[in-house]
DRENTOR-880487 format. One record per residue (C-alpha): residue number from 0; residue in three letters; x, y, z. Coordinates in Angstrom, 2 decimals. Layout:
// residues N
+------+------+---------+---------+---------+
! resi ! resn !      xx !      yy !      zz !
+------+------+---------+---------+---------+
!  NUM !  ALA !       X !       Y !       Z !
...
+------+------+---------+---------+---------+
//
This chain:
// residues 338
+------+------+---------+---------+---------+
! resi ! resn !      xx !      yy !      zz !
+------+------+---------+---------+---------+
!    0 !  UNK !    5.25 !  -34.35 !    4.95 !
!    1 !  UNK !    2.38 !  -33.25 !    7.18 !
!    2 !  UNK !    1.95 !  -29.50 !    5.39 !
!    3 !  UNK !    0.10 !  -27.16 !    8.05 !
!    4 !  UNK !    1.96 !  -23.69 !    6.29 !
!    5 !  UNK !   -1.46 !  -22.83 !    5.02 !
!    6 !  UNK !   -5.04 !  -24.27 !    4.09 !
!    7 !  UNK !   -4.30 !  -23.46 !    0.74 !
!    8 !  UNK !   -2.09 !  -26.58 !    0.24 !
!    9 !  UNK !   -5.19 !  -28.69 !    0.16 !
!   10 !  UNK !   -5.79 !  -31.21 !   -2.78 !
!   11 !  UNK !   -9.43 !  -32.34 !   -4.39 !
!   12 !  UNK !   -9.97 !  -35.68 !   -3.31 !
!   13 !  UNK !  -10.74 !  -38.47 !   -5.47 !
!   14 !  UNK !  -15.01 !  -37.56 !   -5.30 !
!   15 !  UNK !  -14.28 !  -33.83 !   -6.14 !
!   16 !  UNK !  -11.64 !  -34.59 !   -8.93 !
!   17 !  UNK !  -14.36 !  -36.78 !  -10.61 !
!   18 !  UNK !  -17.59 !  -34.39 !   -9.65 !
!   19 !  UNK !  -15.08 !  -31.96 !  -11.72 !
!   20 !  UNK !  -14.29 !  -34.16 !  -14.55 !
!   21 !  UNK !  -18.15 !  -34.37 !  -15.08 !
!   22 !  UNK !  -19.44 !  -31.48 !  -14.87 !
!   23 !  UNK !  -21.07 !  -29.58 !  -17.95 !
!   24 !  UNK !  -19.38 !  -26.38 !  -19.20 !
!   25 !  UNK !  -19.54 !  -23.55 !  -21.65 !
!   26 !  UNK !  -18.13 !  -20.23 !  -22.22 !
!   27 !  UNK !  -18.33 !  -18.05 !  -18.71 !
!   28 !  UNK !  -17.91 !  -14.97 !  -21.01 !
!   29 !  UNK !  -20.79 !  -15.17 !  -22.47 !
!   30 !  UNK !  -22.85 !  -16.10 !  -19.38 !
!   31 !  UNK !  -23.66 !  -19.41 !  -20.75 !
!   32 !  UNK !  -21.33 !  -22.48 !  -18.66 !
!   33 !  UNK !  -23.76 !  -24.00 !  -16.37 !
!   34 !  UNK !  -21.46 !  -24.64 !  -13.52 !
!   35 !  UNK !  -20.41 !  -21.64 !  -13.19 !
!   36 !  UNK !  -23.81 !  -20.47 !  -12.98 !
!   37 !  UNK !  -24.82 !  -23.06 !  -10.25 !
!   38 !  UNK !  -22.22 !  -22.40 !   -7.96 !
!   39 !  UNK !  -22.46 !  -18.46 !   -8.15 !
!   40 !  UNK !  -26.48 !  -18.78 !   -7.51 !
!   41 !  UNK !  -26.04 !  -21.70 !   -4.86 !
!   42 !  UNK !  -23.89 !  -19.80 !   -2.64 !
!   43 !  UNK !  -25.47 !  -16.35 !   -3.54 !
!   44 !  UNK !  -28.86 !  -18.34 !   -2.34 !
!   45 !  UNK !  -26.39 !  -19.15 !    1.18 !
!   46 !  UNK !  -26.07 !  -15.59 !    1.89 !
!   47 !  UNK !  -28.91 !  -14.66 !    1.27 !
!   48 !  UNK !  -28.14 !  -12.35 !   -1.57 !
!   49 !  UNK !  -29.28 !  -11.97 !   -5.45 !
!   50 !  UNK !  -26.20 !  -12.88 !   -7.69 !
!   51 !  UNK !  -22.52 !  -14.00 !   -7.60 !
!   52 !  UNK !  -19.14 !  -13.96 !   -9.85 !
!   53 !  UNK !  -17.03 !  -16.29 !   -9.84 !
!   54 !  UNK !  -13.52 !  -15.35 !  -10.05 !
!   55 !  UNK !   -9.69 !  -16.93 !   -9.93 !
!   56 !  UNK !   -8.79 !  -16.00 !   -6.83 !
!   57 !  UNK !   -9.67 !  -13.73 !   -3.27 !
!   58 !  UNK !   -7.30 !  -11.35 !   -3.91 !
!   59 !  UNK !   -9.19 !  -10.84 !   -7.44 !
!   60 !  UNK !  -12.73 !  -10.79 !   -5.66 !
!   61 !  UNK !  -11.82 !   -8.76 !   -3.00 !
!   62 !  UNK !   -9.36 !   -6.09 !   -5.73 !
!   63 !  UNK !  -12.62 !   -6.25 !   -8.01 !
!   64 !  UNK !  -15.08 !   -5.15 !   -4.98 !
!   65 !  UNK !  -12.72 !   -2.03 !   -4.01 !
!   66 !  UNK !  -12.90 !   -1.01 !   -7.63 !
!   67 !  UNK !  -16.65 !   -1.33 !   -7.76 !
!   68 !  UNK !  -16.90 !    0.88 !   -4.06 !
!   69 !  UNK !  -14.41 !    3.36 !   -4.27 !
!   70 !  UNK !  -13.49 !    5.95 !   -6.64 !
!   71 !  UNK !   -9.98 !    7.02 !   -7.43 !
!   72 !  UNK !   -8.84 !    9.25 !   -4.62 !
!   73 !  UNK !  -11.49 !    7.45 !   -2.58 !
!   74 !  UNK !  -10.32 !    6.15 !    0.89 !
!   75 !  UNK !  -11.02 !    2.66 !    2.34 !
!   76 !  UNK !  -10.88 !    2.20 !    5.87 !
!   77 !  UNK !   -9.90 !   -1.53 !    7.10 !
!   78 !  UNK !   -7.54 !   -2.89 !   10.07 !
!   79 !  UNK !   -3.43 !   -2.26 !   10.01 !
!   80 !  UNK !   -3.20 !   -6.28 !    9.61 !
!   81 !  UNK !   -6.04 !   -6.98 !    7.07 !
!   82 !  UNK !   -5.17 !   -9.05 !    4.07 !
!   83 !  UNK !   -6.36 !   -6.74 !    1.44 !
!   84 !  UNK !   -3.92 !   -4.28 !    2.48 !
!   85 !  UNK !   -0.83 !   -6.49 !    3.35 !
!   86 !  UNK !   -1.13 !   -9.47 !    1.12 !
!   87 !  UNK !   -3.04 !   -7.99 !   -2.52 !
!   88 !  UNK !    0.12 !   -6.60 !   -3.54 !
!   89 !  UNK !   -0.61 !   -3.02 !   -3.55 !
!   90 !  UNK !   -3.90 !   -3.75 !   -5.06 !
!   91 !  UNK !   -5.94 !   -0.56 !   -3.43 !
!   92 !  UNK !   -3.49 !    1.58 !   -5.38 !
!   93 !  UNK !   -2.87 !    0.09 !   -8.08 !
!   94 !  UNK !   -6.57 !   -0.85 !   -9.45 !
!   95 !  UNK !   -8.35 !    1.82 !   -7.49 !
!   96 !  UNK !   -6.00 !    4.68 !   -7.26 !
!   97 !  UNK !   -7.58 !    5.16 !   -3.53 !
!   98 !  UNK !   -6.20 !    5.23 !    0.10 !
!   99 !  UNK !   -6.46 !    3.31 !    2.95 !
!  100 !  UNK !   -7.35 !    4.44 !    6.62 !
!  101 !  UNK !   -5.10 !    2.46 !    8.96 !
!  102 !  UNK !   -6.74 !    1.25 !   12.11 !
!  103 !  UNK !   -5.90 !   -0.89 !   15.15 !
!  104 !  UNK !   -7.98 !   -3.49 !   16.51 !
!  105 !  UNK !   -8.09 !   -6.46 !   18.77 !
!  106 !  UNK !   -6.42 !   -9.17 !   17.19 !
!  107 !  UNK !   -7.43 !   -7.85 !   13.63 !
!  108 !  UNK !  -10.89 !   -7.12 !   14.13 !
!  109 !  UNK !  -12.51 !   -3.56 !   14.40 !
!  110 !  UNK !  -15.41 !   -1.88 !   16.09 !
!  111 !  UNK !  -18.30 !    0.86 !   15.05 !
!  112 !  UNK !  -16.96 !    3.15 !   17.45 !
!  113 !  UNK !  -13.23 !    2.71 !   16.46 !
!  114 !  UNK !  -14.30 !    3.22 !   12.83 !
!  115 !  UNK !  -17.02 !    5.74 !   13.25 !
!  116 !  UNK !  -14.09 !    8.09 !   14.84 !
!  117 !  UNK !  -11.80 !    7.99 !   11.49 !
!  118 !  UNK !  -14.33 !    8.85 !    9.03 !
!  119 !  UNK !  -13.22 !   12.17 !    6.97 !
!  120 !  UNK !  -15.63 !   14.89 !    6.95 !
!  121 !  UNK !  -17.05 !   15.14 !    3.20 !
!  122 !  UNK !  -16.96 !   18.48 !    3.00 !
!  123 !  UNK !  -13.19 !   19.03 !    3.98 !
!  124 !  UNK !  -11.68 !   19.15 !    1.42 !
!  125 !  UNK !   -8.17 !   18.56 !    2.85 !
!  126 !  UNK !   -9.07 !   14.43 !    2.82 !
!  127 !  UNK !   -9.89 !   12.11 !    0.89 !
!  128 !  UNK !  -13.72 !   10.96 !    1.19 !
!  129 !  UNK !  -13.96 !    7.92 !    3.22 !
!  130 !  UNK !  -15.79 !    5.78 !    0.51 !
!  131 !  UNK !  -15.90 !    1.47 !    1.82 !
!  132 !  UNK !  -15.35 !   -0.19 !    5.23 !
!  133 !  UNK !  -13.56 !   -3.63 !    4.66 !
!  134 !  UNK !  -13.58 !   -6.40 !    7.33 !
!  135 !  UNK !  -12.09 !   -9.29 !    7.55 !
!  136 !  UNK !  -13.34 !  -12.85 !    9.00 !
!  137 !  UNK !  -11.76 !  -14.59 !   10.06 !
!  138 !  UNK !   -8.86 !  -12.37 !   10.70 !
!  139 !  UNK !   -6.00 !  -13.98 !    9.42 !
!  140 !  UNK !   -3.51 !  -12.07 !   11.12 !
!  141 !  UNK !   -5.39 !  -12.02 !   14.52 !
!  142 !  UNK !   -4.82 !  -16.01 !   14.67 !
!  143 !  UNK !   -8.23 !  -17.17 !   12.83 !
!  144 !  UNK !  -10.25 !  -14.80 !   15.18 !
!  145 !  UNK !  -13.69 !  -14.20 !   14.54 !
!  146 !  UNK !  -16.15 !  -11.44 !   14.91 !
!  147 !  UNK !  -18.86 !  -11.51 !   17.38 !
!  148 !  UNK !  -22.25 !  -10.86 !   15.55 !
!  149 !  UNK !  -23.55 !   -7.91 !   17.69 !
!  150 !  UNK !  -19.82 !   -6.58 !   17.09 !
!  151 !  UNK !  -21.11 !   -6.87 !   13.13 !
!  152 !  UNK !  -24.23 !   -5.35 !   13.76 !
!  153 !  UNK !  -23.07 !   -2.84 !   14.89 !
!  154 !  UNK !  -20.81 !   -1.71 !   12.33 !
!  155 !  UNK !  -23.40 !   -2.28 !    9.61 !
!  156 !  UNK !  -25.95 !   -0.38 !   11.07 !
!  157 !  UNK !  -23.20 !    2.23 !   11.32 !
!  158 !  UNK !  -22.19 !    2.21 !    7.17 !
!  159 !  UNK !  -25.62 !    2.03 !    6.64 !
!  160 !  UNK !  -26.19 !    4.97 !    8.46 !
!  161 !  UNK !  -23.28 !    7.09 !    6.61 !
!  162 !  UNK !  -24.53 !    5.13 !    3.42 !
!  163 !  UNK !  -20.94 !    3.84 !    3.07 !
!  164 !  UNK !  -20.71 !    0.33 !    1.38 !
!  165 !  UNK !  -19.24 !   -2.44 !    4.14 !
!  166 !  UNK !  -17.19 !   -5.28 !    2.17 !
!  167 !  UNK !  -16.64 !   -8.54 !    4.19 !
!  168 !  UNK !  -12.96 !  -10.15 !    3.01 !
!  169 !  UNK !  -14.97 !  -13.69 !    4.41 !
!  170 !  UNK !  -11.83 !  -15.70 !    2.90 !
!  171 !  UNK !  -12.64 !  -18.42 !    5.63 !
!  172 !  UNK !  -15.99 !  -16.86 !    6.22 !
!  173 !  UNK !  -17.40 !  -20.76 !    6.93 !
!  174 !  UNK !  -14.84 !  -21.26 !    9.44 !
!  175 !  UNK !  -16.71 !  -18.18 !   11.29 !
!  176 !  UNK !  -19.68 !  -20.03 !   10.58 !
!  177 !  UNK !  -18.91 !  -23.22 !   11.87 !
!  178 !  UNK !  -18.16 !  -21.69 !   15.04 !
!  179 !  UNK !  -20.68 !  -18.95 !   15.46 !
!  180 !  UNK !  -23.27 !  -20.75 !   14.94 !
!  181 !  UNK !  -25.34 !  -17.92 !   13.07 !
!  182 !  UNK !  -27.22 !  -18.69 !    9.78 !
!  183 !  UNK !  -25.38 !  -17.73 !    6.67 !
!  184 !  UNK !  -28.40 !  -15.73 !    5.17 !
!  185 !  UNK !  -28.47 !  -14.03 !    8.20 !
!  186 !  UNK !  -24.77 !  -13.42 !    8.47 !
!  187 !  UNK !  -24.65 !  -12.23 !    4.36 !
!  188 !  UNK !  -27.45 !   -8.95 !    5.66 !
!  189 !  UNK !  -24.64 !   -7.21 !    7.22 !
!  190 !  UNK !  -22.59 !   -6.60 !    4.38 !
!  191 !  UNK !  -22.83 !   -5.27 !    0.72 !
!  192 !  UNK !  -20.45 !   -7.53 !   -0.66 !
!  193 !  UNK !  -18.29 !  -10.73 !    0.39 !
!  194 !  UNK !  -15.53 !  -12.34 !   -0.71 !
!  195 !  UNK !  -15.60 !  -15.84 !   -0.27 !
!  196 !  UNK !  -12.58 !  -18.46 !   -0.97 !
!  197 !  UNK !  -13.26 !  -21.80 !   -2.05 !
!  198 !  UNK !   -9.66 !  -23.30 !   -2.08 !
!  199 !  UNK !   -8.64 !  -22.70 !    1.95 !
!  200 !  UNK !  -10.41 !  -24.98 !    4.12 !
!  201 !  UNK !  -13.11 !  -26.13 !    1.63 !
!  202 !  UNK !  -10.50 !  -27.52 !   -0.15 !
!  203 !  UNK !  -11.50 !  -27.08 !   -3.84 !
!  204 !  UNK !   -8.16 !  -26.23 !   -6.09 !
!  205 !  UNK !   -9.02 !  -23.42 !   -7.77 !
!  206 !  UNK !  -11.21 !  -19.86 !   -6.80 !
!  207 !  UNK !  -13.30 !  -17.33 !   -4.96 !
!  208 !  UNK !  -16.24 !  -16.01 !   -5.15 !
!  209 !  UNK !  -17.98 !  -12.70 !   -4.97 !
!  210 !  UNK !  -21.51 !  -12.00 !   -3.54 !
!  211 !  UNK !  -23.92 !   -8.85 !   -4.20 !
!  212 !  UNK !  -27.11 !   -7.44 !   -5.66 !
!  213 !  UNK !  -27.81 !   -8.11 !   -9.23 !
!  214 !  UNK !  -26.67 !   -4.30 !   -9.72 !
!  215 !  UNK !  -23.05 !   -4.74 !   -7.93 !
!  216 !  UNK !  -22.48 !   -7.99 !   -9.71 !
!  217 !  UNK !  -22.71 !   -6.68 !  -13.16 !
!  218 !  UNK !  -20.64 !   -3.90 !  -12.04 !
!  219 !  UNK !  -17.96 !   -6.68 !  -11.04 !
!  220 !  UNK !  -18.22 !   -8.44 !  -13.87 !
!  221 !  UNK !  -17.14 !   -5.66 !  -15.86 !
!  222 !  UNK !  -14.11 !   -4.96 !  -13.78 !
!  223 !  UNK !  -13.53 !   -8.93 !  -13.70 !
!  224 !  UNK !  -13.05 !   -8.85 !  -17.17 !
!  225 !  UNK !  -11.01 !   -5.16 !  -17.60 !
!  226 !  UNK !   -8.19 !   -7.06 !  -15.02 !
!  227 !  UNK !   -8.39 !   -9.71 !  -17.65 !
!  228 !  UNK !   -9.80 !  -12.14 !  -15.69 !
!  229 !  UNK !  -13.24 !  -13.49 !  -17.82 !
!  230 !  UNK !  -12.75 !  -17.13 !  -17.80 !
!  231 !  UNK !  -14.22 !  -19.27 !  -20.66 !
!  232 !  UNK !  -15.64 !  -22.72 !  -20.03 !
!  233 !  UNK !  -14.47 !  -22.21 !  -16.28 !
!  234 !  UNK !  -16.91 !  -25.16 !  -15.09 !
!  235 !  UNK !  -14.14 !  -27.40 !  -14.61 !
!  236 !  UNK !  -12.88 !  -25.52 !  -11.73 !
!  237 !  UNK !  -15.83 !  -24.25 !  -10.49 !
!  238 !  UNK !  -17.05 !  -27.25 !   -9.86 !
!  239 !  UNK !  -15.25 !  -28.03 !   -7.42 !
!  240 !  UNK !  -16.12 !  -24.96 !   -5.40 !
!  241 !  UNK !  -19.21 !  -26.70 !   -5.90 !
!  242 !  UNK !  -18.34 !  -29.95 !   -4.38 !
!  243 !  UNK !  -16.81 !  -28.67 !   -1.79 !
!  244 !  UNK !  -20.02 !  -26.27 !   -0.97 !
!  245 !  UNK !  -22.34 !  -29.59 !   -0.46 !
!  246 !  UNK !  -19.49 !  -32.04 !    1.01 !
!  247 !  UNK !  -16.82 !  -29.93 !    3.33 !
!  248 !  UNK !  -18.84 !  -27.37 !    5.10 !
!  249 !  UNK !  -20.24 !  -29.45 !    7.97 !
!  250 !  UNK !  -16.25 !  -30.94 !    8.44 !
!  251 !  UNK !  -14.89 !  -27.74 !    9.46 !
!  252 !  UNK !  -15.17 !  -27.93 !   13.06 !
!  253 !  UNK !  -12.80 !  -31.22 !   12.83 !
!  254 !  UNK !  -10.18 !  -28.86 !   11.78 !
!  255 !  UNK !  -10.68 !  -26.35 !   14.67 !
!  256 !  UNK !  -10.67 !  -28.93 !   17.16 !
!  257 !  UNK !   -7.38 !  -30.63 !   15.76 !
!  258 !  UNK !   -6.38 !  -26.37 !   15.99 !
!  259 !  UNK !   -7.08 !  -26.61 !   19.78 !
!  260 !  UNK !   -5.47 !  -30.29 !   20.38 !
!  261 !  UNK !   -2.05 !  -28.51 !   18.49 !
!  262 !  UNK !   -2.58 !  -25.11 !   20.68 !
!  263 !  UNK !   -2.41 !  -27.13 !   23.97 !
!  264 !  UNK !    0.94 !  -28.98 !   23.13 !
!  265 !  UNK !    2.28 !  -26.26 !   22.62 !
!  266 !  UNK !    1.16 !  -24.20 !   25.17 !
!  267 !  UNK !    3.04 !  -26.97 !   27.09 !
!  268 !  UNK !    6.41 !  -25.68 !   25.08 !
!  269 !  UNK !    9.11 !  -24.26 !   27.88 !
!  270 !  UNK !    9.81 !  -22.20 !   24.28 !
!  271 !  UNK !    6.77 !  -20.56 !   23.93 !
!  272 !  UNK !    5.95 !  -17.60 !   25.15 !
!  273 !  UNK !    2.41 !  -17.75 !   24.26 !
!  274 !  UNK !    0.02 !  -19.13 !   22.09 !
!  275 !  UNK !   -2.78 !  -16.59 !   20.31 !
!  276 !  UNK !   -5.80 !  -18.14 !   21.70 !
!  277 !  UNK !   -7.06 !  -20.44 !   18.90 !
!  278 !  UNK !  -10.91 !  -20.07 !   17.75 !
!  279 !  UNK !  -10.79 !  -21.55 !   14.20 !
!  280 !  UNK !   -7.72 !  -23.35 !   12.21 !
!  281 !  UNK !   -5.25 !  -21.32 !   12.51 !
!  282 !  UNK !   -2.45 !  -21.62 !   15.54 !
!  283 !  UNK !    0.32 !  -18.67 !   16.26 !
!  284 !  UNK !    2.91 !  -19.22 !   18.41 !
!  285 !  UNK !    5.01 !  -16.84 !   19.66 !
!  286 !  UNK !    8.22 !  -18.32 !   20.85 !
!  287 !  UNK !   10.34 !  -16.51 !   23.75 !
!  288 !  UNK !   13.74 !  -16.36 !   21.65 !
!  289 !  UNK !   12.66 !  -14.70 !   18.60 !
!  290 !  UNK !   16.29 !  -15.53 !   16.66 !
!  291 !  UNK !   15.41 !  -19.17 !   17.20 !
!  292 !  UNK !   11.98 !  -19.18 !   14.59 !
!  293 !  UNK !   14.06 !  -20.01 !   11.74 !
!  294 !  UNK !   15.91 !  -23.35 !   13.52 !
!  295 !  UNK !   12.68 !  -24.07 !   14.79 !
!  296 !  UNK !   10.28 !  -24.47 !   11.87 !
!  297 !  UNK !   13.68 !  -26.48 !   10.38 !
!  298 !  UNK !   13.55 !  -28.84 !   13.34 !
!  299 !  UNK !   10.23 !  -29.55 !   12.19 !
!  300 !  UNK !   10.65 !  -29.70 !    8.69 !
!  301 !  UNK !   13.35 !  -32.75 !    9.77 !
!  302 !  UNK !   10.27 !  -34.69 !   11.69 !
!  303 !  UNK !    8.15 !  -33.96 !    8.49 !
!  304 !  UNK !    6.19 !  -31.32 !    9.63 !
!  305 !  UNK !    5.92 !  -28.20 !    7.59 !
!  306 !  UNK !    5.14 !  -24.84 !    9.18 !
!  307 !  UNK !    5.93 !  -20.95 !    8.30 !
!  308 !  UNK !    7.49 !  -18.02 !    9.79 !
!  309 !  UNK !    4.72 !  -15.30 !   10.83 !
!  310 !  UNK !    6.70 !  -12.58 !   11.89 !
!  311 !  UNK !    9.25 !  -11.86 !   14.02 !
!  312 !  UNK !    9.74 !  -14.57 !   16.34 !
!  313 !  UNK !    6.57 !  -16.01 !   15.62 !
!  314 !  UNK !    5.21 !  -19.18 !   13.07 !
!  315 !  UNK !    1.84 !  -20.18 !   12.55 !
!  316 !  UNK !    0.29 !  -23.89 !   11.48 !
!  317 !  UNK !   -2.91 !  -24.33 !   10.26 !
!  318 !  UNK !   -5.19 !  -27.10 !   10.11 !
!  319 !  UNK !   -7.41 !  -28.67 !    6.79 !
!  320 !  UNK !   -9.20 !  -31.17 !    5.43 !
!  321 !  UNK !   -5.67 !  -32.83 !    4.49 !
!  322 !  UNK !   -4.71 !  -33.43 !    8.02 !
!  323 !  UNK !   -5.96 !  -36.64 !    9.54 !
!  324 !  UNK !   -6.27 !  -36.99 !   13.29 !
!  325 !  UNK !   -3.35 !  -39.40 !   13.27 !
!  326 !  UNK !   -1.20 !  -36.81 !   12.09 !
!  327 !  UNK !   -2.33 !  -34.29 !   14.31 !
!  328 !  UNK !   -1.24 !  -37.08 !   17.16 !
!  329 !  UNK !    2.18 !  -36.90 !   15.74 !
!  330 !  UNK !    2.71 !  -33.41 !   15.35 !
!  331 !  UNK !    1.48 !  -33.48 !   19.24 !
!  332 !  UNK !    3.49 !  -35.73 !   19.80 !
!  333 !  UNK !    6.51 !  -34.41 !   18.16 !
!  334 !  UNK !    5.83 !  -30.68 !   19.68 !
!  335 !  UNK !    5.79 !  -32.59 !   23.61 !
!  336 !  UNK !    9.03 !  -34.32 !   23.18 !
!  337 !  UNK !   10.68 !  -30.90 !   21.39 !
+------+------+---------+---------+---------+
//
């Protein structure tokens, strides 16, 4: 089966799975496995930022930097669609005890003026205080779209104005990279924390991490370990994250163009209705029945080709290191003849 449901599905190839075999370890408790420790300051070094944790997951990195922001009764503004409040499982509430500010935004992305119109006055004390902007980039939801930088700017000179923290959700953060072009370190000044996933399209098996100051990172390592998720000789998996930091960066772009190649068949589609315009990996089509989604990903499925539902009428592929361009010539193919 060629599986383009998500860029999760990937598998370490046979370099990674012996880079991870070797590597040295120890207990990540106690500070002390030295994988672990290379891959938090190596990609803390890539943001330009002082340390990193390195946790189990994004939704753990990104549920850990709420609880470090916000206190309970705290609100969080982020957009409608954004991952931390669809897809973290109630997470806001349930760690943080704090609300979320609902906002709309072009294909999942906000601006400083959109935001700077919802913050609660602090002295009213009919709201909650509006305590962390979150963003998210790329926005899943929004088809893989990514923020412009002066867009970014803007809304960090804006929390740093109002002193609010700005938290970046940068699950495919290097996918935003690879296509705008601007320096990492750079990139990392705009925000007070990222989340960064290592297991989507850099295609390690296991992790996320999360980027800071020294003082926000000890802050998150105690909340890591309340939520029960200290890890002991961790290096195993982190090296991977490791692997995949100095090998499948640079390979990204193959992924958005094989994005693009899948975009224009189906664009071609007489069953589509449109296609969100693809800037990264990930392709949503929105077909002009909706009832026939479900028939649709199972015609695939019977030309081995997996796919997902993405709402209402709607199903999404996305593209990863896993996908060669010969299968991306057969899904093409398969999509022209359908």
């Amino acid at each position: 089966m060629i599986d383009l449901r998500s860029d999760t599905v990937t598998v370490p190839s046979p370099a990674m799975r012996a880079f991870m075999l070797e590597a040295p370890v120890g207990d990540d408790v106690f500070m002390e496995d030295p994988t672990v420790i290379e891959l938090e300051q190596t990609i803390a070094k890539i943001f330009g930022k002082e340390a990193a944790l390195f946790c189990s997951s994004g939704t753990q990195t990104n549920q850990i930097a709420i609880n470090v922001h916000v206190q309970p009764g705290g609100e969080v503004i982020c957009h409608e669609e954004s991952h931390i409040y669809k897809y973290e499982g109630g997470g806001i509430a349930k760690n943080s005890g704090a609300s979320v500010r609902l906002l709309q935004g072009d294909r999942g992305r906000l601006s400083a003026s959109e935001i700077e119109k919802w913050i609660n006055p602090a002295q009213d004390v009919h709201f909650p205080i509006t305590q962390l902007i979150s963003l998210e980039d790329t926005a899943n939801r929004g088809g893989g779209a990514i923020y412009d930088a002066q867009v970014l700017e803007k809304i960090s000179d804006l929390s740093k104005k109002l002193k609010l923290p700005l938290h970046l959700d940068g699950a495919r953060v290097f996918n935003a990279l690879a296509e705008n072009a601007m320096p990492a370190a750079q990139y990392g000044q705009f925000f007070d924390s990222i989340s960064v996933c290592l297991s989507k399209g850099l295609g390690a098996p296991v992790g996320s991490v999360l980027i800071g100051s020294h003082e926000f990172i000890h802050k998150a390592r105690r909340v890591r370990k309340v939520l029960g998720g200290g890890m002991r000789q961790a290096g195993i998996i982190a090296a991977g994250g490791l692997f995949a930091l100095k090998h499948n960066v640079a390979r990204l772009k193959e992924d958005h163009l094989h994005a693009k190649a899948l975009e224009n068949a189906l664009l071609k589609c007489t069953f589509i209705e449109k296609v969100v315009p693809v800037q990264t990996n990930i392709v949503v089509a929105i077909l002009k029945n909706a009832e026939q989604r479900d028939l649709l990903i199972s015609k695939f499925a019977e030309k081995g080709i997996k796919c997902m539902a993405f709402g209402p009428g709607m199903i999404r592929m996305v593209t990863h290191l896993n996908i060669s361009q010969q299968d991306i010539d057969y899904c093409v193919n398969i999509i022209e003849k359908m």
